[in-house]
C-alpha positions as CSV (number, residue, x, y, z in Angstrom):
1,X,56.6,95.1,108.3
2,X,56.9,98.2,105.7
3,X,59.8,100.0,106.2
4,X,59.3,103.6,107.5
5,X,60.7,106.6,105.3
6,X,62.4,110.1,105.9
7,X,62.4,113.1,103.9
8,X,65.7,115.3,103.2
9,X,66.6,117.5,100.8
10,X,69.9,115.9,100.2
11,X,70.9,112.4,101.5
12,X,75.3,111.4,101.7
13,X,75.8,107.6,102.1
14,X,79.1,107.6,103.5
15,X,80.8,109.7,106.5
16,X,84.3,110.1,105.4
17,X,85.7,113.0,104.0
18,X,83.7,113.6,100.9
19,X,80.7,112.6,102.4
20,X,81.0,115.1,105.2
21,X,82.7,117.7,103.3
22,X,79.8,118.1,101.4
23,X,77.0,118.0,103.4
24,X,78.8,120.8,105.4
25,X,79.4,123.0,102.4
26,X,75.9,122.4,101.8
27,X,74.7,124.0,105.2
28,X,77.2,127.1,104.5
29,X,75.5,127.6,100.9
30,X,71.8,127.0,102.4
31,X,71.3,126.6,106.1
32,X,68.1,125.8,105.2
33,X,68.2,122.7,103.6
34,X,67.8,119.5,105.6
35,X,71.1,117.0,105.1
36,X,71.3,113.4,106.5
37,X,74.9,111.3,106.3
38,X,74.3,108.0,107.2
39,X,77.7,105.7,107.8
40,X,77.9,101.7,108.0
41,X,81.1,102.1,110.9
42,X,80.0,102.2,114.6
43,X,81.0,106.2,114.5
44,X,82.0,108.2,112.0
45,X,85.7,107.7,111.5
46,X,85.5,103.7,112.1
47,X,86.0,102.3,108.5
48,X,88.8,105.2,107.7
49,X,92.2,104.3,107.0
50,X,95.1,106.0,104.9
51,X,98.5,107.0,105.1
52,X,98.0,109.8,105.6
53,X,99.9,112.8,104.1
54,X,97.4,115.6,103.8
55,X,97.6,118.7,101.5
56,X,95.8,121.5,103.2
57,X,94.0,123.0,99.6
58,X,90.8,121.8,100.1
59,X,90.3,122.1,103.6
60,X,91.2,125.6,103.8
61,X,88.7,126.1,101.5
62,X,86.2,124.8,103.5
63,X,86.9,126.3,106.7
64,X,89.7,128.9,106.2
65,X,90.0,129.0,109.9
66,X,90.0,125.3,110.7
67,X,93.4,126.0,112.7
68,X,90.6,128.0,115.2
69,X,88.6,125.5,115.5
70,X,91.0,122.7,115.9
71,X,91.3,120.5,113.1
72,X,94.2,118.3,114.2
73,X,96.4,118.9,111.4
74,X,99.0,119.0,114.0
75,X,102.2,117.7,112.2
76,X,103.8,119.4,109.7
77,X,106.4,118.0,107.5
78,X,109.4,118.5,107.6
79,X,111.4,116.1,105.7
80,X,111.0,114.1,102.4
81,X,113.2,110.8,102.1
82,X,112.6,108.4,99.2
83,X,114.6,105.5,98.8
84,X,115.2,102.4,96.5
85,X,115.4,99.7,98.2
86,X,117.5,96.2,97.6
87,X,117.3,93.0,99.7
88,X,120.1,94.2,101.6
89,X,120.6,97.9,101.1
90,X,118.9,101.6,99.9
91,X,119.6,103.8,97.3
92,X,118.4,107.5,98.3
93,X,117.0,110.1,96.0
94,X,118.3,113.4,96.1
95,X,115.4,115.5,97.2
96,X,116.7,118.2,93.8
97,X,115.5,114.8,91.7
98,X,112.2,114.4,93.2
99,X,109.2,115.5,90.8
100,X,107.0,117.9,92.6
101,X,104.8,115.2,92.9
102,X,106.8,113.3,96.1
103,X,107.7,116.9,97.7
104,X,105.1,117.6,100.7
105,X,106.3,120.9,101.8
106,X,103.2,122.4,103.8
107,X,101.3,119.3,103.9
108,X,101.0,117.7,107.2
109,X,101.2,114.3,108.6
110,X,97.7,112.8,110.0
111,X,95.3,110.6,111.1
112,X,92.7,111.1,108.8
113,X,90.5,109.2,111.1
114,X,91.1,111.9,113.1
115,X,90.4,114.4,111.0
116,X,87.2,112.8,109.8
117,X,85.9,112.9,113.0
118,X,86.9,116.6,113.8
119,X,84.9,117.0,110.3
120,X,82.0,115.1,111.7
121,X,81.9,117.3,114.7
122,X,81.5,120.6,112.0
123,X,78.9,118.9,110.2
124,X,76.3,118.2,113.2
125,X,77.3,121.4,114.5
126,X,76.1,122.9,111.3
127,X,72.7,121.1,111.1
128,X,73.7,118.0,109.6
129,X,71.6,114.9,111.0
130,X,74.8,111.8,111.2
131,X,73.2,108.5,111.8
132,X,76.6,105.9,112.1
133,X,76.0,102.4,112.5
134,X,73.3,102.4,109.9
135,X,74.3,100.9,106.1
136,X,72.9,101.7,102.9
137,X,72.1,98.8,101.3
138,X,69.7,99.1,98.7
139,X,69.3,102.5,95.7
140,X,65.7,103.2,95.5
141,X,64.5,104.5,92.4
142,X,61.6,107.0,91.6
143,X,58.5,106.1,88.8
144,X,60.7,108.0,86.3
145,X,63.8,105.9,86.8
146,X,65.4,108.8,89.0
147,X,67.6,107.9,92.5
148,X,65.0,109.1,95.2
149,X,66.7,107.8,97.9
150,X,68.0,105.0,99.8
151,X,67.4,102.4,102.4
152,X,69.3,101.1,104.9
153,X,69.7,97.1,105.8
154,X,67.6,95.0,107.3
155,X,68.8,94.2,111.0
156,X,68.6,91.3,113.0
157,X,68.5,88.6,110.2
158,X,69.7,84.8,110.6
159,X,72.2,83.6,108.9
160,X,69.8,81.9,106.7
161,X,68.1,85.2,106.1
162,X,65.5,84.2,108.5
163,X,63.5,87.2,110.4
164,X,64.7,86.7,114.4
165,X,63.2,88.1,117.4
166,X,65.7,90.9,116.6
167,X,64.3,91.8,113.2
168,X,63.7,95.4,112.3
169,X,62.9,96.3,108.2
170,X,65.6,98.9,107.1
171,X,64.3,102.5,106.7
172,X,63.7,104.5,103.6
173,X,65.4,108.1,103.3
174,X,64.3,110.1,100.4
175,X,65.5,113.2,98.5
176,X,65.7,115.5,96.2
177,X,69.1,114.5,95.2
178,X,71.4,111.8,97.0
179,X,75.4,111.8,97.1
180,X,77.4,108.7,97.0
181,X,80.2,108.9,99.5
182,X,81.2,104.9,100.4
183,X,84.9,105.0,99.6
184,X,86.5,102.6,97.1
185,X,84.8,100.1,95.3
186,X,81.6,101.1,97.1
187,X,79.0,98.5,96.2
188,X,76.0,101.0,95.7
189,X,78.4,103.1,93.3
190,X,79.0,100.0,91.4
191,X,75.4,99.0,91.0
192,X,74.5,102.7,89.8
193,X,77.4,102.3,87.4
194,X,75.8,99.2,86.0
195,X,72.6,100.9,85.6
196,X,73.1,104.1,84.1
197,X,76.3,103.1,82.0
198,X,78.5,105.3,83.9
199,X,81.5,103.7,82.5
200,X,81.0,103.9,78.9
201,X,84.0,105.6,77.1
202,X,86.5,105.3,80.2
203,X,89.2,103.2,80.8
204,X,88.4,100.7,83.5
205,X,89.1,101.5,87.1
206,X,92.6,100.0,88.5
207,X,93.1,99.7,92.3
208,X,96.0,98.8,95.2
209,X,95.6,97.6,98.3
210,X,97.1,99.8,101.1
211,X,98.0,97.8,104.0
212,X,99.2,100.0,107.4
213,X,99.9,99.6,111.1
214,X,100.4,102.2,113.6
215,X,103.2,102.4,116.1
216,X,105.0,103.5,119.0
217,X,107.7,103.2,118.7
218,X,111.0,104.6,121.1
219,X,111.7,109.1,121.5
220,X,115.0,108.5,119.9
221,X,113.9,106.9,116.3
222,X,110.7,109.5,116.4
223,X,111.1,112.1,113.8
224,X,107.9,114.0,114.1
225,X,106.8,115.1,110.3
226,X,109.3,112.9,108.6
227,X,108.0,111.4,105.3
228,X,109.7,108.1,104.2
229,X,108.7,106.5,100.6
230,X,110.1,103.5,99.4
231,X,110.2,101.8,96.0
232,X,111.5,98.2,94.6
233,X,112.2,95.1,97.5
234,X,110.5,93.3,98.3
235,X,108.2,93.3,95.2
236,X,109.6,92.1,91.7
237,X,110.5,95.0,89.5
238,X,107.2,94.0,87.6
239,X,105.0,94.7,90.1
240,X,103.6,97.8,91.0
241,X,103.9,98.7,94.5
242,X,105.9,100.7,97.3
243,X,106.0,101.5,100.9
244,X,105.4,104.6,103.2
245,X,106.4,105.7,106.6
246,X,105.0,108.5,108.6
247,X,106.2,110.2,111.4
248,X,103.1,111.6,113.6
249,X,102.8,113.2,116.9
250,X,102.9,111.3,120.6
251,X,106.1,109.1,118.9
252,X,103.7,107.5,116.7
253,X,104.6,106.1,113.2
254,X,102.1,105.0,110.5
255,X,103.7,102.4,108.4
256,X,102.6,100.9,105.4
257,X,102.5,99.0,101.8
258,X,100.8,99.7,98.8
259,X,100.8,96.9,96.3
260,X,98.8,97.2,92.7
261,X,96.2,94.7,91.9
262,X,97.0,94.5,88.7
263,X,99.9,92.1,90.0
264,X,100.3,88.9,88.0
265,X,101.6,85.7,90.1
266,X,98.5,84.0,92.2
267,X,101.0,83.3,94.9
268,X,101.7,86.6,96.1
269,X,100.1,87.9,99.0
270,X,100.1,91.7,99.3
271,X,99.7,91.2,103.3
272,X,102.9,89.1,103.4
273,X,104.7,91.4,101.3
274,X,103.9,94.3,103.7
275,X,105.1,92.1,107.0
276,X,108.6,91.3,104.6
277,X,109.2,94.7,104.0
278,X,109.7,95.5,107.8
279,X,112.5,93.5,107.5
280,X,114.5,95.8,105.6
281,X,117.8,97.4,107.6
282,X,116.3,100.7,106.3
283,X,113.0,100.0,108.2
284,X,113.5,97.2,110.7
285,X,115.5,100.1,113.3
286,X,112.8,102.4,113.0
287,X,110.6,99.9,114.5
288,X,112.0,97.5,117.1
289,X,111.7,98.4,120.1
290,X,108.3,100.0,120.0
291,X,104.9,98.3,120.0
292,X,102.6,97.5,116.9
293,X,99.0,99.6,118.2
294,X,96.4,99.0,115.3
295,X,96.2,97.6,112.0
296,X,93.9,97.4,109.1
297,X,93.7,97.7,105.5
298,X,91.8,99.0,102.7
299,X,91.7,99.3,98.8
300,X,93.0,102.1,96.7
301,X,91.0,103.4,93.1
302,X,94.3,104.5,91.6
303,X,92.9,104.6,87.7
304,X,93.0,108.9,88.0
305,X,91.2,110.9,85.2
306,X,91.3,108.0,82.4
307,X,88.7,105.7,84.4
308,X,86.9,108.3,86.3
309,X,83.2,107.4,85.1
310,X,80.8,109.7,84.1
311,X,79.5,111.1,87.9
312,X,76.0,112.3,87.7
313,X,73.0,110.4,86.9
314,X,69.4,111.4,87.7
315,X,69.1,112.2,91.2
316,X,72.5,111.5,92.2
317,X,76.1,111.8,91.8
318,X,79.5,109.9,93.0
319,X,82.0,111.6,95.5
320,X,85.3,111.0,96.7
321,X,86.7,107.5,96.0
322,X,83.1,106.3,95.3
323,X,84.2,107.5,91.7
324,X,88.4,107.4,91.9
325,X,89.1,111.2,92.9
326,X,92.5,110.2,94.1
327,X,96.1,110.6,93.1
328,X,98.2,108.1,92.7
329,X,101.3,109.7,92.0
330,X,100.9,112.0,95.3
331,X,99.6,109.4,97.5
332,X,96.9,111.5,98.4
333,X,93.0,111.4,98.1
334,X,91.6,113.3,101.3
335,X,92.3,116.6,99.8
336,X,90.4,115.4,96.2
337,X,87.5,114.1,98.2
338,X,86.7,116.9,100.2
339,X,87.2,119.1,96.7
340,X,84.8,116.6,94.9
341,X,81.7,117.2,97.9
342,X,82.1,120.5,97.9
343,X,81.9,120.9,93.6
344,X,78.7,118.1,94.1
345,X,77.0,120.3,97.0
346,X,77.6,123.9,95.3
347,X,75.6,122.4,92.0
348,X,73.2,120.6,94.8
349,X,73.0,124.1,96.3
350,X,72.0,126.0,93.3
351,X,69.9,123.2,91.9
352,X,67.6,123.3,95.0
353,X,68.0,127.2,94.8
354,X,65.5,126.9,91.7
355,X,63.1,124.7,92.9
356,X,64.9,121.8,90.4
357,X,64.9,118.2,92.0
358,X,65.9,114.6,90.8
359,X,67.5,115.7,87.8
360,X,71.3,115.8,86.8
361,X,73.8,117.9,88.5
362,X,75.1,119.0,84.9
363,X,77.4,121.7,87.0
364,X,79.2,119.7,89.3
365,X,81.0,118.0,86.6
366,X,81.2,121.1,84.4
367,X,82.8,122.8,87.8
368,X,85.1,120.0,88.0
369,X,86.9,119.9,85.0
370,X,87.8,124.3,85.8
371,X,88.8,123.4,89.0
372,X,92.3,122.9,90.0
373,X,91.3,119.4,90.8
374,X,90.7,118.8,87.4
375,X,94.5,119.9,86.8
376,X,95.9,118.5,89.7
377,X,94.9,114.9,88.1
378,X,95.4,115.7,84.7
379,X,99.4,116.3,85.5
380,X,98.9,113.4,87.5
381,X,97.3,110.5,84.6
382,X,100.6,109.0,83.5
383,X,102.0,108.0,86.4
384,X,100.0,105.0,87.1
385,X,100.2,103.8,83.7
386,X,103.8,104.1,83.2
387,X,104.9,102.6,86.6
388,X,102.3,99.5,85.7
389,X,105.5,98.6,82.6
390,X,107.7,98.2,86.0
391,X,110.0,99.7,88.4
392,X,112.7,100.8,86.1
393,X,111.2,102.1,82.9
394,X,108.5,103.4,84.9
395,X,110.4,105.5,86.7
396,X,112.8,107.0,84.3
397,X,109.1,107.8,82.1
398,X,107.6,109.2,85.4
399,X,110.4,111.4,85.5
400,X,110.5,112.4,82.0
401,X,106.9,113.1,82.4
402,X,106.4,115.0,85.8
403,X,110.0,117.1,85.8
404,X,110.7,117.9,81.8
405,X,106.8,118.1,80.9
406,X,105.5,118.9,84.0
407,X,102.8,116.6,83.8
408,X,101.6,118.2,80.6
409,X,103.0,115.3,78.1
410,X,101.4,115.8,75.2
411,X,100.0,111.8,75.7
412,X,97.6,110.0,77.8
413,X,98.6,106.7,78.3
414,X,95.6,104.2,79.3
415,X,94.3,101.6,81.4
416,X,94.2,98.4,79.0
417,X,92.7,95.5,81.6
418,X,91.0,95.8,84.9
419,X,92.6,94.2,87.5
420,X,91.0,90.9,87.9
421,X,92.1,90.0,84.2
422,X,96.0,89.9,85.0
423,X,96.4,86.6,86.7
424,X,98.7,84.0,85.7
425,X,97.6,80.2,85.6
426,X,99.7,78.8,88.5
427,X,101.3,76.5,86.0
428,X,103.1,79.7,84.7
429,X,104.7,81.2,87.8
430,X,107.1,79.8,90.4
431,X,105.4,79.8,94.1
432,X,106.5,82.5,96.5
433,X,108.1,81.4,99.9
434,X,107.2,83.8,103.0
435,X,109.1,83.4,105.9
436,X,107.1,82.7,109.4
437,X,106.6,85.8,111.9
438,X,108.3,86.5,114.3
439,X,105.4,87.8,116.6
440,X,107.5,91.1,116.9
441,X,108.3,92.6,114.4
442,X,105.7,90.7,112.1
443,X,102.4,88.8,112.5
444,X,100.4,86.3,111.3
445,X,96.7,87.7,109.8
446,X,94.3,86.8,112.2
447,X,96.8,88.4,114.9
448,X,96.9,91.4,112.8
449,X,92.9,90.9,112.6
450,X,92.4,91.4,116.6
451,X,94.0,94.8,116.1
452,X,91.2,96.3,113.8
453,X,89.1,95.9,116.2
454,X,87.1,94.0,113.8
455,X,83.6,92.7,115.0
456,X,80.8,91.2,113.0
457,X,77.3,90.1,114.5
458,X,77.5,86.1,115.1
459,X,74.3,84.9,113.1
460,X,73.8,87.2,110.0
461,X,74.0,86.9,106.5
462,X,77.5,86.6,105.4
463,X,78.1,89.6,103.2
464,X,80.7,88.1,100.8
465,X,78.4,86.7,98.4
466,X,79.1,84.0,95.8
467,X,77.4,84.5,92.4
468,X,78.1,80.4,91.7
469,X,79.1,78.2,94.5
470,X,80.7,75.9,92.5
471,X,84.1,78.6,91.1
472,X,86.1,78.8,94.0
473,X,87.4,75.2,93.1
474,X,86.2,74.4,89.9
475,X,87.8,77.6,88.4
476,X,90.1,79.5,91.2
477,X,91.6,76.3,93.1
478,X,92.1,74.6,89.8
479,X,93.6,77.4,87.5
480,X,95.4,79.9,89.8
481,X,95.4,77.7,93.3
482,X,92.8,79.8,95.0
483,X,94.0,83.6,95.0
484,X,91.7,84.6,97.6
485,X,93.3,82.7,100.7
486,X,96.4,85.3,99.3
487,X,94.7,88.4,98.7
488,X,92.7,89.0,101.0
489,X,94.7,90.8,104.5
490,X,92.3,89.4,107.0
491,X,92.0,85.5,106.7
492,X,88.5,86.2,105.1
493,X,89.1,83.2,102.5
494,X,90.8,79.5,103.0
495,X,90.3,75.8,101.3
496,X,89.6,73.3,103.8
497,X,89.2,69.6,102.9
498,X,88.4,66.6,104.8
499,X,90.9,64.1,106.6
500,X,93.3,63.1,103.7
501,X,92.6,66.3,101.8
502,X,89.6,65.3,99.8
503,X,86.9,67.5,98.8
504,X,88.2,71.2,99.2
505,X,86.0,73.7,99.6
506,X,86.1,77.3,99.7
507,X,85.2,78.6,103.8
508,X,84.8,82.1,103.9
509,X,85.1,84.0,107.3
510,X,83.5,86.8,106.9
511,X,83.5,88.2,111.2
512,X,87.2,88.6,110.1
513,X,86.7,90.9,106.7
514,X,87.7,94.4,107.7
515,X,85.7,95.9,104.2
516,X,88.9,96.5,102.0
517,X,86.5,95.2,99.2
518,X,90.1,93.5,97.5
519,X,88.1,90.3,96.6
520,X,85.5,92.5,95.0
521,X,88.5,93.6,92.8
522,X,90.6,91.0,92.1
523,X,88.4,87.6,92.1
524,X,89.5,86.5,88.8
525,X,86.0,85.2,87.7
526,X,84.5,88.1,89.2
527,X,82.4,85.6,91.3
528,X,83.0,87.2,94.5
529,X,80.5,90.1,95.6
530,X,81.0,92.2,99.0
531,X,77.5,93.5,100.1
532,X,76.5,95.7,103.3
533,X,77.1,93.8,106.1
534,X,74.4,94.8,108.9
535,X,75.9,98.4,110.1
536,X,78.3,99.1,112.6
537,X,79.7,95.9,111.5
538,X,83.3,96.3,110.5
539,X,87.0,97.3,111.8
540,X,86.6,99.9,114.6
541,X,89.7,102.1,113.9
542,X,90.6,104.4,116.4
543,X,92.7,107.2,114.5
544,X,94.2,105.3,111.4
């Protein structure tokens, strides 16, 4: 069967903020110009999960009257705690010792699920053809070498890869120039990487994994617009990592844990880490008594302006946290993203303005470094790098570098290894004890799975592909006691053996992955590739 193919001016793979953001400042530049954003969730807003803390900037840039037309950017904060926390106790900082950096005065507490959907709304109202449920899953590339387009999945494969009654080929979509909007670690950005050397002369991209549930929890510990951070327990002083706590509307709270996956010990698991840390006195009160409504997780690009790669290439570019516009040391990206599409679209805009087509969008990252994105994340490019040298040091250096330099330290402190070089042999580290759940206050993954809403079809091609069969326990089992059954937050990954336990093998179940693309990342032998699942495959959040 050949696949049939659309035209657009400009095609966006990916519907979340950047994605959206500029495909809509695209229709206010040209209402001419035909715009598709295709999205691999069931809807647009299905796949999105972050804190979320969300600084206004870009959004009133984009629609200075989105309070009109009912953005729900309902919450205002009003409170900034941070604390240090011990196994048994909290140490508060004074909000007069904050750096600017942890003060959110005038941002607002969200569901940026929410607010990607209110976003999806504006774009089809402005012209823009969404298609959700349908995956990118292949670049296609013009005679010259140029991004025309791209196509989406194959559906209703075997999981052999065997054509069923079901089948139907993928469709092309062609353009003049397509944006790459997939989020962190997307796996298209990463093969055009690959291919047009977008990483040469950068530092190489470091992540986290952000881990979060939503709940209700009782009227009298609701503090609508309180923002609670938290740094040290439970994670070792060496680790980088911390916690966050947000008070939205409807007595919900959004709490969650961000570890760094540049951690060292094999044995930790960033998911058990997160259900630990509920434990806290500081946390536990906020919590029990209420009821645990969603959960999901996803990974974080947190290398800022040292590993951003180069972002055009012909035909193309990279967006939001398909090329690491967040930053770390604000716990923010939604307001970078949405800056990012709308620099990409206004040098799409003009480029189409003079008849110019599959070449590079030279202005967009020209426009970017004058924009105050640009200096937001340049003030912002130490932070990561000194917390990395551990809790301590890293936050007296933080200090020194956000409050006496302002962020302008005449250094730039770099990114030395990406993340899936740090491990430890197992040899070298002492085993980490979890405690069981408790089923109340904290859950076992697979529970935790059932509420992402998490649904994959039956008999397709698993999407967490093995480059060599033979590494999970030849290499992973055998040098750092098989990682992935750690990192990974959804079950995805376990050794199973036979009666005695002979022969282990790695079993990977993939209906449970809810895409945080964490074994993409931190596989040690880099043997581990996520691909496009069929779409609408995936976590189904409802307002994370």
């Amino acid at each position: 069967m050949i696949r049939e193919s659309m035209e657009y001016d400009v095609v966006v793979v990916g519907g979340g903020p950047a994605g959206l953001a500029a495909a809509i400042r695209l229709k206010q530049l040209s209402p001419g110009v035909s715009v598709c954003v295709l999205e691999k969730g069931s809807e647009i807003g299905a796949h999105i999960l972050s804190g979320a803390v969300m600084d206004p900037r870009a959004i009133d840039e984009l629609f200075p009257d989105w309070k009109s037309k009912g953005a729900p950017l309902n919450v205002p904060v009003s409170e900034d705690r941070f604390l240090f926390l011990t196994a048994s106790g909290s140490l508060k900082t004074p909000n007069w010792l904050l750096p600017a950096c942890f003060q959110n005065h005038g941002n607002y507490v969200i569901s940026l699920g929410s607010v990607t959907r209110w976003l999806g709304q504006q774009a089809e109202a402005a012209g823009v053809e969404v298609f959700p449920g349908f995956a990118a899953a292949e670049v296609l590339y013009d005679e010259s070498g140029a991004v025309k387009g791209v196509a989406t999945g194959d559906m209703g494969l075997s999981r052999k890869g065997e054509k069923t009654d079901a089948y139907q080929p993928g469709m092309e979509l062609h353009a003049k120039y397509t944006f790459f909007a997939e989020g962190c670690r997307g796996n298209l950005g990463k093969l055009l990487e690959a291919k047009f050397d977008l990483r040469k002369g950068v530092d190489p991209q470091v992540y986290g994994i952000g881990l979060k549930e939503l709940w209700e929890v009782k009227p009298e510990q609701h503090r609508p617009g309180l923002v609670l951070h938290t740094a040290g327990w439970p994670l070792e002083r060496d680790t980088y990592g911390g916690s966050f706590l947000y008070h939205l509307e409807s007595n919900q709270v959004a709490v969650g844990f961000v570890v760094g996956l540049g951690y060292a010990n094999p044995y930790l698991s960033p998911y058990e880490e997160f259900q630990r840390y509920k434990t806290h006195p500081s946390i536990r009160g906020i919590l029990e008594g209420g009821k645990r409504i969603a959960y999901g997780a996803r990974a974080i690009a947190a290398g800022g302006l040292q590993s951003l790669p180069k972002t055009v290439f012909p035909g193309g570019c990279l967006i939001g946290d398909d090329a690491g516009y967040l930053n770390a040391s604000r716990i923010k990206g939604s307001h970078c993203a949405i800056k990012s599409g709308m620099l990409a679209a206004e040098a799409a805009a003009e480029a189409l303005g003079q008849g110019r087509s599959r070449d590079e969008l030279t202005a967009y990252p020209e426009t970017f470094r004058q924009s105050w994105l640009f200096d937001e994340l340049y003030r912002a490019r130490n932070f990561k790098p000194w917390m990395s040298r551990g809790l301590y040091t890293g936050t007296l250096m933080v200090g020194i570098d956000q409050v006496v330099f302002g962020g302008k330290a005449p250094w730039t402190l770099r990114h030395d290894h990406a993340d899936h070089e740090t491990l430890k042999r197992k040899a070298q580290v002492e085993p980490i004890a979890y405690p069981k759940p408790d089923g109340v206050l904290t859950f076992d993954r697979l529970t935790s799975v059932s509420f992402s809403a998490t649904n994959h079809g039956e008999d397709q091609p698993i999407h967490l592909t093995l480059k060599d069969a033979s590494v999970p326990v030849n290499v992973n089992l055998e040098r750092y006691d098989a990682p992935e059954q750690r990192y990974c937050p959804a079950g995805v990954y376990e050794i199973v053996r036979d009666e005695g336990g002979a022969n282990p093998r790695l079993q990977i179940n993939a209906q449970n992955c809810v895409h945080c693309k964490t074994c993409d990342i931190k596989d040690p032998t880099q043997n581990i590739v996520w691909v496009t699942p069929e779409g609408g495959g995936g976590p189904n959040y409802p307002n994370m």
